[in-house]
N, CA, C and O atoms as CSV, one atom per row, in Angstrom:
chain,resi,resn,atom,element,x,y,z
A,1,UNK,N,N,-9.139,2.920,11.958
A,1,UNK,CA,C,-8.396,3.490,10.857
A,1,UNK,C,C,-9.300,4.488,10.139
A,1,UNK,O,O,-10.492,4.577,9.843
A,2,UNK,N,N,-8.017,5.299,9.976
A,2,UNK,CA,C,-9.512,6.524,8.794
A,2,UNK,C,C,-9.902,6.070,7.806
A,2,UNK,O,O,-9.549,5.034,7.242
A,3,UNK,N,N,-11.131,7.279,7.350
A,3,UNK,CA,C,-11.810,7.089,5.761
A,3,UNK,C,C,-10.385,7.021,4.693
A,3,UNK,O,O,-10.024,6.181,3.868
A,4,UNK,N,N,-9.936,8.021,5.046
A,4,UNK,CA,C,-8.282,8.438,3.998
A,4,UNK,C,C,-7.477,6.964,4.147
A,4,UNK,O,O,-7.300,6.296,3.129
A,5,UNK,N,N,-7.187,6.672,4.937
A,5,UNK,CA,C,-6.412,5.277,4.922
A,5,UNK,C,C,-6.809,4.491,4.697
A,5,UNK,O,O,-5.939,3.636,4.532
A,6,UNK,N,N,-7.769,4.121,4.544
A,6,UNK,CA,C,-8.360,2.835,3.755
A,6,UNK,C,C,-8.362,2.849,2.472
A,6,UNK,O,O,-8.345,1.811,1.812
A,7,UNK,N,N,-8.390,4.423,1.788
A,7,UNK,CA,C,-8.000,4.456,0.105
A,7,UNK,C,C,-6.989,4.236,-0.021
A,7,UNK,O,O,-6.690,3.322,-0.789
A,8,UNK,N,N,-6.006,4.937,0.644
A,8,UNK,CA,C,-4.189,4.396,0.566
A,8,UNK,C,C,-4.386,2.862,0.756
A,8,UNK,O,O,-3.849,2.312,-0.206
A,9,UNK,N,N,-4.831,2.116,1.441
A,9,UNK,CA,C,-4.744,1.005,1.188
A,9,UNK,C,C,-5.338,0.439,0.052
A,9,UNK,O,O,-4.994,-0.728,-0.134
A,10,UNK,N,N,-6.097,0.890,-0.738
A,10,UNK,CA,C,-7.371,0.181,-2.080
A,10,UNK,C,C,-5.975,0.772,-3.043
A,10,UNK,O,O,-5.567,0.112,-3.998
A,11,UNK,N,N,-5.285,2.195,-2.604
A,11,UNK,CA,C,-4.851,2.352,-4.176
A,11,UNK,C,C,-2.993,1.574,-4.035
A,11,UNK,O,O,-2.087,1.674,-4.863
A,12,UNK,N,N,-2.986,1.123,-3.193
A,12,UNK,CA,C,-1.592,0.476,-2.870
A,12,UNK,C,C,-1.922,-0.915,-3.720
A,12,UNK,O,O,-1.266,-1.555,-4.542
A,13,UNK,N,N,-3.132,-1.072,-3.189
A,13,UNK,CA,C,-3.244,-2.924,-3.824
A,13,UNK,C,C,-3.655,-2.725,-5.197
A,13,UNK,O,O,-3.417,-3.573,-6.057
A,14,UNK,N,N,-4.290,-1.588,-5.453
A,14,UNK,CA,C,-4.660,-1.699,-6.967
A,14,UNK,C,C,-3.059,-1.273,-8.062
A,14,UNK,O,O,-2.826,-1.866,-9.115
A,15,UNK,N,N,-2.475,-0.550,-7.690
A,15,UNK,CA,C,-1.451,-0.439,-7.940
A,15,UNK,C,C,-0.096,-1.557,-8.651
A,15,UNK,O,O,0.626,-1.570,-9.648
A,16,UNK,N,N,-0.411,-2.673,-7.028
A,16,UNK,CA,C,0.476,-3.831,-7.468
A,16,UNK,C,C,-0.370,-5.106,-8.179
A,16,UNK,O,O,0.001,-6.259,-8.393
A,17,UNK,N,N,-1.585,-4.477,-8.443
A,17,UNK,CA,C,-2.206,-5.275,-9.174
A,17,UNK,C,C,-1.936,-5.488,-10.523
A,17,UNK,O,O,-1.691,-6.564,-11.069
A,18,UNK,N,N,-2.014,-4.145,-11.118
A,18,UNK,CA,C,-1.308,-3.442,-12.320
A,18,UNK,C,C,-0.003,-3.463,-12.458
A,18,UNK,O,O,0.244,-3.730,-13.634
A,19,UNK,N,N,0.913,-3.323,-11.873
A,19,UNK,CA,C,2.270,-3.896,-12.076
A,19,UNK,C,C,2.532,-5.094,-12.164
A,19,UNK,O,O,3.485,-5.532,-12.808
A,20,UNK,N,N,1.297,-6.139,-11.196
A,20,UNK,CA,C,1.456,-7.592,-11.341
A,20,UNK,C,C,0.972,-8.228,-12.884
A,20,UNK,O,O,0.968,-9.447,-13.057
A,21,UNK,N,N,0.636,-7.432,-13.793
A,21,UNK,CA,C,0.670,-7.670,-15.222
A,21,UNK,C,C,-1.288,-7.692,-15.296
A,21,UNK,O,O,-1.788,-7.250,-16.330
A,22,UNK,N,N,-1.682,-7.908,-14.829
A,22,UNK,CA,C,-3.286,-7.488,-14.406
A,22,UNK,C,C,-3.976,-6.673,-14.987
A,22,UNK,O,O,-3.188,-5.731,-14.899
A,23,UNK,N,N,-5.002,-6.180,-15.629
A,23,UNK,CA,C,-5.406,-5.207,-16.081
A,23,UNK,C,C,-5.799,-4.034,-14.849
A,23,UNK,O,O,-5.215,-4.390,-13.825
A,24,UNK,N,N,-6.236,-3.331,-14.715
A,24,UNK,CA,C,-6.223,-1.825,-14.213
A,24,UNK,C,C,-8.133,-2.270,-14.055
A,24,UNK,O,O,-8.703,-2.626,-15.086
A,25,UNK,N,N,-8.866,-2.203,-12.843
A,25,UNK,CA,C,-10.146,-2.537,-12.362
A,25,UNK,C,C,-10.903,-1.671,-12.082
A,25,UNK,O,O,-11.977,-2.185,-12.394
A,26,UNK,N,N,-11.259,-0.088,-11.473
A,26,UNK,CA,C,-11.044,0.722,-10.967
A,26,UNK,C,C,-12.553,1.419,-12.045
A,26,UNK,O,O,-13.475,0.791,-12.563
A,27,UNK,N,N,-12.326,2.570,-12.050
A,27,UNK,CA,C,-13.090,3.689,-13.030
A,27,UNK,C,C,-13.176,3.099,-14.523
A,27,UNK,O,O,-12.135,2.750,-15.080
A,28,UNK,N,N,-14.423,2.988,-15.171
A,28,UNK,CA,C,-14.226,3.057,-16.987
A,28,UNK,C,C,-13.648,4.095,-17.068
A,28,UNK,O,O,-13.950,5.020,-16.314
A,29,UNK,N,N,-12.713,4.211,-17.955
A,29,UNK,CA,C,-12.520,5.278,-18.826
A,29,UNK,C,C,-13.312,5.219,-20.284
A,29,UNK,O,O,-13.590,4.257,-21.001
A,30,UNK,N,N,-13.589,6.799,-20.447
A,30,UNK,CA,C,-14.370,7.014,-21.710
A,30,UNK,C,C,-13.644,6.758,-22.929
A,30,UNK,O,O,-12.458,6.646,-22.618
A,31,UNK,N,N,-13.823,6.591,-24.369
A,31,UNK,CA,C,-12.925,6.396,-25.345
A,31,UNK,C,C,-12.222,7.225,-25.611
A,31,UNK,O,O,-11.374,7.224,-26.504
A,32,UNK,N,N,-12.515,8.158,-24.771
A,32,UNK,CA,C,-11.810,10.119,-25.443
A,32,UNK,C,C,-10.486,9.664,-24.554
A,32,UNK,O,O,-9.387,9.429,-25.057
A,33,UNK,N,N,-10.792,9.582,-23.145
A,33,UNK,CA,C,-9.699,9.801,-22.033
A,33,UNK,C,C,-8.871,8.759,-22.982
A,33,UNK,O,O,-8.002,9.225,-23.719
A,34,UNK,N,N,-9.154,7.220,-22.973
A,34,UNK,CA,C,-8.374,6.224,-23.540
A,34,UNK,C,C,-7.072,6.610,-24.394
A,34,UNK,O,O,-5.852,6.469,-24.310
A,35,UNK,N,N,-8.156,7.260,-25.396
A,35,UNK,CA,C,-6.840,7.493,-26.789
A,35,UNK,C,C,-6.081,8.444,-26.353
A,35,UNK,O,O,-4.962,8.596,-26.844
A,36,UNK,N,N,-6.602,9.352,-25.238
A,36,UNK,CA,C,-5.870,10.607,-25.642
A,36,UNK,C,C,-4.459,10.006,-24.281
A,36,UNK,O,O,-3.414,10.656,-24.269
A,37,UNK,N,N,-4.560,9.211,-23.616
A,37,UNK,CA,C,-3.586,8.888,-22.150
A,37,UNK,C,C,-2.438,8.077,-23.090
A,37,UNK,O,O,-1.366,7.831,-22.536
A,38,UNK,N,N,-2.593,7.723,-24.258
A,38,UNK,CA,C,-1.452,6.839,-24.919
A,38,UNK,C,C,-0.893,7.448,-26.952
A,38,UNK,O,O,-1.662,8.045,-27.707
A,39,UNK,N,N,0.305,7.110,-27.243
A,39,UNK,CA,C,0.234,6.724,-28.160
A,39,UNK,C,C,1.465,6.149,-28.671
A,39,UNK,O,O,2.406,5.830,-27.945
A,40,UNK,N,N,1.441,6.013,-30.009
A,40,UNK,CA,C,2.990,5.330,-30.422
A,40,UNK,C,C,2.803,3.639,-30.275
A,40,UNK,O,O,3.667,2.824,-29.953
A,41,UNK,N,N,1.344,3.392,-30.630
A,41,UNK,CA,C,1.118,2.204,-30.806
A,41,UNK,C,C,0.901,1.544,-29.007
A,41,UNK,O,O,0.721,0.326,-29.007
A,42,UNK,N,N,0.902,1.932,-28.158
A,42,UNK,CA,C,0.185,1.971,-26.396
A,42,UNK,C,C,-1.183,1.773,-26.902
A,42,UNK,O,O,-1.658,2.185,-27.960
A,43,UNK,N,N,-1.726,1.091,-25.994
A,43,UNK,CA,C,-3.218,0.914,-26.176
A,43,UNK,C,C,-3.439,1.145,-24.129
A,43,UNK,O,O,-2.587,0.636,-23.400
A,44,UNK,N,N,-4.614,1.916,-23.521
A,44,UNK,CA,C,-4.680,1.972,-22.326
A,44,UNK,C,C,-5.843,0.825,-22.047
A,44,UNK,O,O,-6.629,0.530,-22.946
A,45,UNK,N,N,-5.920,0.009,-20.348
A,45,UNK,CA,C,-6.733,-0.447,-20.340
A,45,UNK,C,C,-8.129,0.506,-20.182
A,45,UNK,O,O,-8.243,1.725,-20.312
A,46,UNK,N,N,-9.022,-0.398,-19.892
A,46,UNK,CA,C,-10.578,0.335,-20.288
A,46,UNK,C,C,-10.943,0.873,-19.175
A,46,UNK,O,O,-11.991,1.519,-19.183
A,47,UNK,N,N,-10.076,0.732,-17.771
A,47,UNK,CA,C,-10.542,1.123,-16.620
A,47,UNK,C,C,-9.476,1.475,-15.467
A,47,UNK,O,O,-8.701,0.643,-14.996
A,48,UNK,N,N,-9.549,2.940,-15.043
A,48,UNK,CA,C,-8.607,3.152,-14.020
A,48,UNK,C,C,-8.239,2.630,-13.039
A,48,UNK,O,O,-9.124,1.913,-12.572
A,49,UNK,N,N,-6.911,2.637,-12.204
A,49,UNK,CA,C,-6.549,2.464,-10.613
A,49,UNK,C,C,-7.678,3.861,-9.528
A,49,UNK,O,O,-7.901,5.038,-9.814
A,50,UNK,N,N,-7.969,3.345,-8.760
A,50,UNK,CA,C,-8.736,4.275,-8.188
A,50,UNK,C,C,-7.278,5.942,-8.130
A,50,UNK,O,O,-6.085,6.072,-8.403
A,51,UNK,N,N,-8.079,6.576,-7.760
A,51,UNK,CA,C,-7.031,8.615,-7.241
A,51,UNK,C,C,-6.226,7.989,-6.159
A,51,UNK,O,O,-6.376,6.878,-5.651
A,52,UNK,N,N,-5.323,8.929,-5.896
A,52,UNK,CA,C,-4.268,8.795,-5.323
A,52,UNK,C,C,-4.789,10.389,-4.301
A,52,UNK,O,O,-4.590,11.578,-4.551
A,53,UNK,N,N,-5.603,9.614,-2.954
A,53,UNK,CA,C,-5.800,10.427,-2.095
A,53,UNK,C,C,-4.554,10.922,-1.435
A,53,UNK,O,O,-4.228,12.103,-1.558
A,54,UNK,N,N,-3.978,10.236,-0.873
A,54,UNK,CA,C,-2.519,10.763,-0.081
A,54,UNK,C,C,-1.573,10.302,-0.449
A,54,UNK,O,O,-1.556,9.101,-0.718
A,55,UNK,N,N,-0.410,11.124,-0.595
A,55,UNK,CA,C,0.733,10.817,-1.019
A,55,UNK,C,C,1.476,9.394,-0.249
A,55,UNK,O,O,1.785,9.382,0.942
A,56,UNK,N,N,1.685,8.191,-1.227
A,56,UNK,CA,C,2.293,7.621,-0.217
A,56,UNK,C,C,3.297,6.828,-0.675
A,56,UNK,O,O,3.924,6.128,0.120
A,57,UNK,N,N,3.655,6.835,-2.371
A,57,UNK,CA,C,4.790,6.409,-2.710
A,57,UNK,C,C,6.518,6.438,-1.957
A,57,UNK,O,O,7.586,5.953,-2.331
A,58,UNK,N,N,6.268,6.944,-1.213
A,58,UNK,CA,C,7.815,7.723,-0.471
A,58,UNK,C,C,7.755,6.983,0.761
A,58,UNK,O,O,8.676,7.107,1.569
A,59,UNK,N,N,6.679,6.149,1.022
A,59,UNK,CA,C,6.281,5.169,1.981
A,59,UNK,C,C,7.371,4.260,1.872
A,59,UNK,O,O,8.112,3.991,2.817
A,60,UNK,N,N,7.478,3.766,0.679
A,60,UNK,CA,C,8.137,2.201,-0.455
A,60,UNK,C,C,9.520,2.688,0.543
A,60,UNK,O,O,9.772,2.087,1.588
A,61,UNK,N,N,10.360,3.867,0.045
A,61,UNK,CA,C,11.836,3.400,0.630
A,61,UNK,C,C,11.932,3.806,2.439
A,61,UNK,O,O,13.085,3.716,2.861
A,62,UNK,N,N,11.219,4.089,3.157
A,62,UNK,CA,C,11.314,3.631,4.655
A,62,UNK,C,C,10.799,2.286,4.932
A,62,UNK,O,O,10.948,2.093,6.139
A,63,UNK,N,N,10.239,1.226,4.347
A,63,UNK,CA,C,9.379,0.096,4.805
A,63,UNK,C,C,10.509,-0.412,6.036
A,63,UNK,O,O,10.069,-0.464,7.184
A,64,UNK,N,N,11.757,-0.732,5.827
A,64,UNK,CA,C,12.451,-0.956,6.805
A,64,UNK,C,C,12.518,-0.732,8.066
A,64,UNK,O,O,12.541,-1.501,9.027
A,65,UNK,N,N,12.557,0.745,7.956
A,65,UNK,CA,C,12.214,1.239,9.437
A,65,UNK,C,C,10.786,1.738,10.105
A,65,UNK,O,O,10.709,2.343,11.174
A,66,UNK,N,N,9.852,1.427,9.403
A,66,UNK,CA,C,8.435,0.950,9.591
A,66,UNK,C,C,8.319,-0.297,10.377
A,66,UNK,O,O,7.779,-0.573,11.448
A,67,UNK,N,N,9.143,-1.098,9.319
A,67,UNK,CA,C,8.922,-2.741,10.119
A,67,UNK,C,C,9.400,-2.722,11.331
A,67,UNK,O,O,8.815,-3.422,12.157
A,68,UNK,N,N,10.344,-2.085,11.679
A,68,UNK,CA,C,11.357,-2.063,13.123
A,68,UNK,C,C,10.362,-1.519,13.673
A,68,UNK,O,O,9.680,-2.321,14.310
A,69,UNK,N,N,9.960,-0.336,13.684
A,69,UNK,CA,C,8.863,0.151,14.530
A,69,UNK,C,C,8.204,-0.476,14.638
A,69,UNK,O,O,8.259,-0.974,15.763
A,70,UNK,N,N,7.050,-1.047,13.737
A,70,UNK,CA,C,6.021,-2.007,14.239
A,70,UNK,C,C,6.181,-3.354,15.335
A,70,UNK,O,O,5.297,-3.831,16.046
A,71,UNK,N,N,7.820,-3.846,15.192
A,71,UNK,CA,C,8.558,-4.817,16.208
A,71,UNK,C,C,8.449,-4.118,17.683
A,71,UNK,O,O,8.424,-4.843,18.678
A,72,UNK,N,N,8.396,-2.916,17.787
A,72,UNK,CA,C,8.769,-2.333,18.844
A,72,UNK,C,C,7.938,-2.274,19.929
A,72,UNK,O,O,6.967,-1.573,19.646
A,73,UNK,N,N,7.870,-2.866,21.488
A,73,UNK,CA,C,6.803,-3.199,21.564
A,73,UNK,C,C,6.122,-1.894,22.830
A,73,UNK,O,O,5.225,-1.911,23.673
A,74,UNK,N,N,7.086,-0.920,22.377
A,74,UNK,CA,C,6.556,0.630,23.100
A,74,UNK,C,C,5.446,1.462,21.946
A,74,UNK,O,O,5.127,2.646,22.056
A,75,UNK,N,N,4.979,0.540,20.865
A,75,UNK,CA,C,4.502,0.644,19.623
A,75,UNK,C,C,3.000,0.151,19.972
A,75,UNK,O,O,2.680,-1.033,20.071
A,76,UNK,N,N,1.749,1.744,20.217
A,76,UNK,CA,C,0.670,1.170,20.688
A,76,UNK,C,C,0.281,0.531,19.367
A,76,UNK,O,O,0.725,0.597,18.221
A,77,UNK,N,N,-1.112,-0.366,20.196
A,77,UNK,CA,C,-1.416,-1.354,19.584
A,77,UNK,C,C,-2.269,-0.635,17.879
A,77,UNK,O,O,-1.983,-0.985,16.734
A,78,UNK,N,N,-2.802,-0.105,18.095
A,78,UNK,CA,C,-3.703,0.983,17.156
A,78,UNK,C,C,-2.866,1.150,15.702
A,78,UNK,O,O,-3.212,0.968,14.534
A,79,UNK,N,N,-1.464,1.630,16.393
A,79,UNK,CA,C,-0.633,1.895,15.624
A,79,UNK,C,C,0.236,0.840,14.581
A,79,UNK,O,O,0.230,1.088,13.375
A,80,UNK,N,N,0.775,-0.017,14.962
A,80,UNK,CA,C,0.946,-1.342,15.060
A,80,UNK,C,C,-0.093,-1.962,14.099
A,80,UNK,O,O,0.405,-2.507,13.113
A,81,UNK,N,N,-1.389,-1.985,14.190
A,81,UNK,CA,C,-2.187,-2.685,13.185
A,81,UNK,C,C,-2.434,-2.038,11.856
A,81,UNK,O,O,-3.008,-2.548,10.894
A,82,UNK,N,N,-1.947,-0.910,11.940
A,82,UNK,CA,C,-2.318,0.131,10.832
A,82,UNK,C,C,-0.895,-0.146,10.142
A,82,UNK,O,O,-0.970,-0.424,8.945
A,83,UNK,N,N,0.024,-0.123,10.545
A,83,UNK,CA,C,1.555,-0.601,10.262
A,83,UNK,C,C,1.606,-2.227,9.357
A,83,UNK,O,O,2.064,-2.463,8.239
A,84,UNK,N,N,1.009,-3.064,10.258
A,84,UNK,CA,C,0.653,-4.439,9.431
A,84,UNK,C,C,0.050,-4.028,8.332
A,84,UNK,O,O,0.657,-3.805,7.285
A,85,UNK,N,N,-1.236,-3.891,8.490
A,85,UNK,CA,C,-2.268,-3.690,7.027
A,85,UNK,C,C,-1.395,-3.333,5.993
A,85,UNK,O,O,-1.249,-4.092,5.035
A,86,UNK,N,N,-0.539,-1.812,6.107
A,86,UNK,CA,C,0.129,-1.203,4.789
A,86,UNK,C,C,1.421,-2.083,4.618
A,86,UNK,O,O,2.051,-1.778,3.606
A,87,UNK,N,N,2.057,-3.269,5.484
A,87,UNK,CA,C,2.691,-4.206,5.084
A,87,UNK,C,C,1.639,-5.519,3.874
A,87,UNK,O,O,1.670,-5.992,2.737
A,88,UNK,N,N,1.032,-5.553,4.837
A,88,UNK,CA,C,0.025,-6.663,3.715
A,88,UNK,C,C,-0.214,-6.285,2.510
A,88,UNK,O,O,-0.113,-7.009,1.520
A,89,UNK,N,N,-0.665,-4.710,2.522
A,89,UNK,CA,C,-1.110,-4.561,1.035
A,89,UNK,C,C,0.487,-4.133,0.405
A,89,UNK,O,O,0.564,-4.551,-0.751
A,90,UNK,N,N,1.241,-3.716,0.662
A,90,UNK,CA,C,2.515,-3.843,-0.036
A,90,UNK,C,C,2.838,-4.890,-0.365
A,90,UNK,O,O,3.176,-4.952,-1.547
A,91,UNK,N,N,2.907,-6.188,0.438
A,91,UNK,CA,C,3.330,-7.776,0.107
A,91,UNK,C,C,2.321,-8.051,-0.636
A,91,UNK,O,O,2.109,-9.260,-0.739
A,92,UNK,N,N,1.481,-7.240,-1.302
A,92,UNK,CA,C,0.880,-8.055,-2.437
A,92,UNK,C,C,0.939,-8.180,-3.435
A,92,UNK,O,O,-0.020,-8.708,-3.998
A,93,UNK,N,N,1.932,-7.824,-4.098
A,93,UNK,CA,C,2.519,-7.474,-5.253
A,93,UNK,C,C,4.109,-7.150,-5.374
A,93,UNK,O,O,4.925,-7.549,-4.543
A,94,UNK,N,N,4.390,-6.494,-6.342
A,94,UNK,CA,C,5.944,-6.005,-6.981
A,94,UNK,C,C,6.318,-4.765,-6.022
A,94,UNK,O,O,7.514,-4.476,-6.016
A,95,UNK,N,N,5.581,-4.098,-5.320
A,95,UNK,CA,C,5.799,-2.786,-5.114
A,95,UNK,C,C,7.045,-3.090,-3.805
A,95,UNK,O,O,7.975,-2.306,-3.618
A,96,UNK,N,N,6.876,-4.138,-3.131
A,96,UNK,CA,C,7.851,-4.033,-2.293
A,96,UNK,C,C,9.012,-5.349,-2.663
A,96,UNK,O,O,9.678,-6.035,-1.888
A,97,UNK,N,N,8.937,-5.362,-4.039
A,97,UNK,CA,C,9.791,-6.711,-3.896
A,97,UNK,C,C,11.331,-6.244,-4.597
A,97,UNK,O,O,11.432,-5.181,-5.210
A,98,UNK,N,N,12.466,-7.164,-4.420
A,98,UNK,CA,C,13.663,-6.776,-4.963
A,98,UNK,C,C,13.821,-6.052,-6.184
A,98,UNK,O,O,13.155,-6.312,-7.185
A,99,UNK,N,N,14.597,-5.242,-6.135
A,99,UNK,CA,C,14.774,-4.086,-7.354
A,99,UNK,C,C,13.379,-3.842,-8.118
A,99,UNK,O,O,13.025,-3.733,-9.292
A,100,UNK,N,N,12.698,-3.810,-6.705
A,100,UNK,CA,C,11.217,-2.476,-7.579
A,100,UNK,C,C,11.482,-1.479,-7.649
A,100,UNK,O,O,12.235,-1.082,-6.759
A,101,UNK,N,N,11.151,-0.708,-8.465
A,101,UNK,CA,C,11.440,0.227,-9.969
A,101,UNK,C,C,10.940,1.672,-8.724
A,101,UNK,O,O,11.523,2.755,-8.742
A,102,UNK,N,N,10.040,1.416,-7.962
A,102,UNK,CA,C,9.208,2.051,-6.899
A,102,UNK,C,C,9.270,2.520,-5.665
A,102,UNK,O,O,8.778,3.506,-5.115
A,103,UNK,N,N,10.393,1.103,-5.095
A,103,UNK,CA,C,11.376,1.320,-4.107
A,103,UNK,C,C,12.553,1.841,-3.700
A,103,UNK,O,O,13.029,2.123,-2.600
A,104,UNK,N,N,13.069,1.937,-5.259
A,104,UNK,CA,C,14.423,2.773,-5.318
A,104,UNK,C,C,14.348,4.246,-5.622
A,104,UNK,O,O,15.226,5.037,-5.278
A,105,UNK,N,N,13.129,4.616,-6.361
A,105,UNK,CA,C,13.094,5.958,-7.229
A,105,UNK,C,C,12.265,6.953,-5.894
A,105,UNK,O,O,12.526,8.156,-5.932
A,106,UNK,N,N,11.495,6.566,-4.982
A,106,UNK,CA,C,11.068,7.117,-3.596
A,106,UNK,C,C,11.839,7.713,-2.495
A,106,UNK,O,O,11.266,8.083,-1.470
């Protein structure tokens, strides 16, 4: 698997980490960035989700026909494991679960 896909995978899980009610683990943010990312009584946590190397929110509404593919067994193997992984780190959280906010708006 690439260098690039292994961040899509760190920022998928950090992601549903933070939706899983979790604080945000990632980068400190400085007190400047803090105040200035919120207001109206928002307070931000103290530390970012890692960058968003490749686009992959738009991932969320094909998972279906991902999964079929990965069933498929004209589906090399290479491919197939790279297919699992971005299932795992999706099943780790909200991002792929019923009426996510993430899954529908993709």
């Amino acid at each position: 698997m690439a260098r690039g896909q292994w961040s899509v995978l760190r920022q998928i899980r950090s992601v549903n980490h933070v939706l899983s009610g979790e604080p945000a683990a990632g980068k400190p943010l400085t007190d400047r960035e803090r105040l200035a990312a919120v207001g109206d009584g928002w307070v931000s946590d103290e530390y970012t989700v890692p960058g968003i190397g490749m686009v992959w929110p738009s991932v969320l509404g094909v998972l279906r026909g991902l999964a079929l593919r990965a069933a498929s067994p004209a589906l090399p193997e290479e491919q197939r494991e790279s297919l699992l992984l971005l299932f795992e780190a999706v099943g780790e959280g909200p991002l792929a679960g019923a009426g996510a906010p993430c899954a529908r708006s993709c």
